[in-house]
C-alpha positions as CSV (number, residue, x, y, z in Angstrom):
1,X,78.0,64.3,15.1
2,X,75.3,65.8,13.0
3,X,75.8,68.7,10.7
4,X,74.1,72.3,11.6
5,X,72.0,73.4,9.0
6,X,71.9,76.8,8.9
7,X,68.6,78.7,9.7
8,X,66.3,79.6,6.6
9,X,65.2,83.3,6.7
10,X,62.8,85.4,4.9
11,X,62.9,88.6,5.1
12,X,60.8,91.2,3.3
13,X,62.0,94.8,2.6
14,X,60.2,97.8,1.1
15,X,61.5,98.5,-2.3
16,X,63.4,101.7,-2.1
17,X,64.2,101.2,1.3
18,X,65.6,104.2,2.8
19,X,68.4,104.2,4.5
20,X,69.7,101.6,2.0
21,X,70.6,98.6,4.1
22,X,71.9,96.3,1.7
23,X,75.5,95.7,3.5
24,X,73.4,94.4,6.8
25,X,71.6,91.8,4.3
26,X,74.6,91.3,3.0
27,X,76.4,90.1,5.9
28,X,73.4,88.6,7.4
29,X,73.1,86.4,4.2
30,X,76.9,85.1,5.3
31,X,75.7,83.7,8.5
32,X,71.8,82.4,7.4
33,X,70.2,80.9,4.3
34,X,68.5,84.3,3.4
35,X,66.0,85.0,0.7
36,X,65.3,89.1,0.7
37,X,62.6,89.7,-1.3
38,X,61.3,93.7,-1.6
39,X,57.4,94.3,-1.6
40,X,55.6,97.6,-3.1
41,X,53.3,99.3,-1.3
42,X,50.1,97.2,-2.1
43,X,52.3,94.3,-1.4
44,X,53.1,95.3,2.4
45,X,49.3,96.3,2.7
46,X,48.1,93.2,1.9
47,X,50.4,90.7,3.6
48,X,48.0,88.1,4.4
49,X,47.2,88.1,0.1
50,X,51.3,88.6,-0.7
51,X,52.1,85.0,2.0
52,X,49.7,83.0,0.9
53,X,52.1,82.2,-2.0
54,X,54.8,81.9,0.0
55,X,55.9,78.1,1.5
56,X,56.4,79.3,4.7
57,X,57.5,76.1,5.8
58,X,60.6,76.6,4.0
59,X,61.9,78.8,6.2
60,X,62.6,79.1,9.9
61,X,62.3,82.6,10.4
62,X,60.3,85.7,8.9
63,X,62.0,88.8,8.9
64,X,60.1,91.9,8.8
65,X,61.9,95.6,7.8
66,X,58.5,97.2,6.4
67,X,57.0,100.5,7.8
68,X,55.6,99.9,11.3
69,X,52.2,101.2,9.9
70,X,52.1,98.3,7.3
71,X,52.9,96.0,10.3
72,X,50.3,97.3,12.9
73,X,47.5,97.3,10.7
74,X,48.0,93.5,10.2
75,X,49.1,92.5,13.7
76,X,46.4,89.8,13.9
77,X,47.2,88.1,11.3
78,X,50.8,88.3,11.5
79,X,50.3,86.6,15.2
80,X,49.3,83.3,13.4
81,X,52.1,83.2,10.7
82,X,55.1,81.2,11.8
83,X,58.3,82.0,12.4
């Protein structure tokens, strides 16, 4: 029988996140392989210029917990990332 590996995620934060929600990541990083990584503000504005360093085929999932007007701005592009 072959073994499960468990799913990769990436999920980006906002540093300074309030509410602070590191017990969720903390149990979510029990079930999953997760890497959290927090962005500043220019980071989240410019997401396209933040992933293009980022192996995304590392990871099975991307995990998004930034303000919802960081995210609709870049909705195009965000369609064509995978995961």
């Amino acid at each position: 029988m072959a073994e499960l590996k468990p799913l990769k995620v990436l999920a980006l934060s906002s540093q300074g996140r309030e509410p602070d929600l590191s017990c969720v990541y903390q149990r979510l990083g029990q079930l999953v392989d997760l890497e959290l990584r927090e962005l500043d503000k220019n980071e989240q504005r410019n997401l396209r210029r933040y992933l293009s360093a980022v192996d995304l085929g590392r990871y099975d999932r991307l995990l998004l917990d930034l303000h919802f007007k960081n995210i609709h701005r870049q909705t195009a592009f965000l369609r064509q990332v995978p995961g």
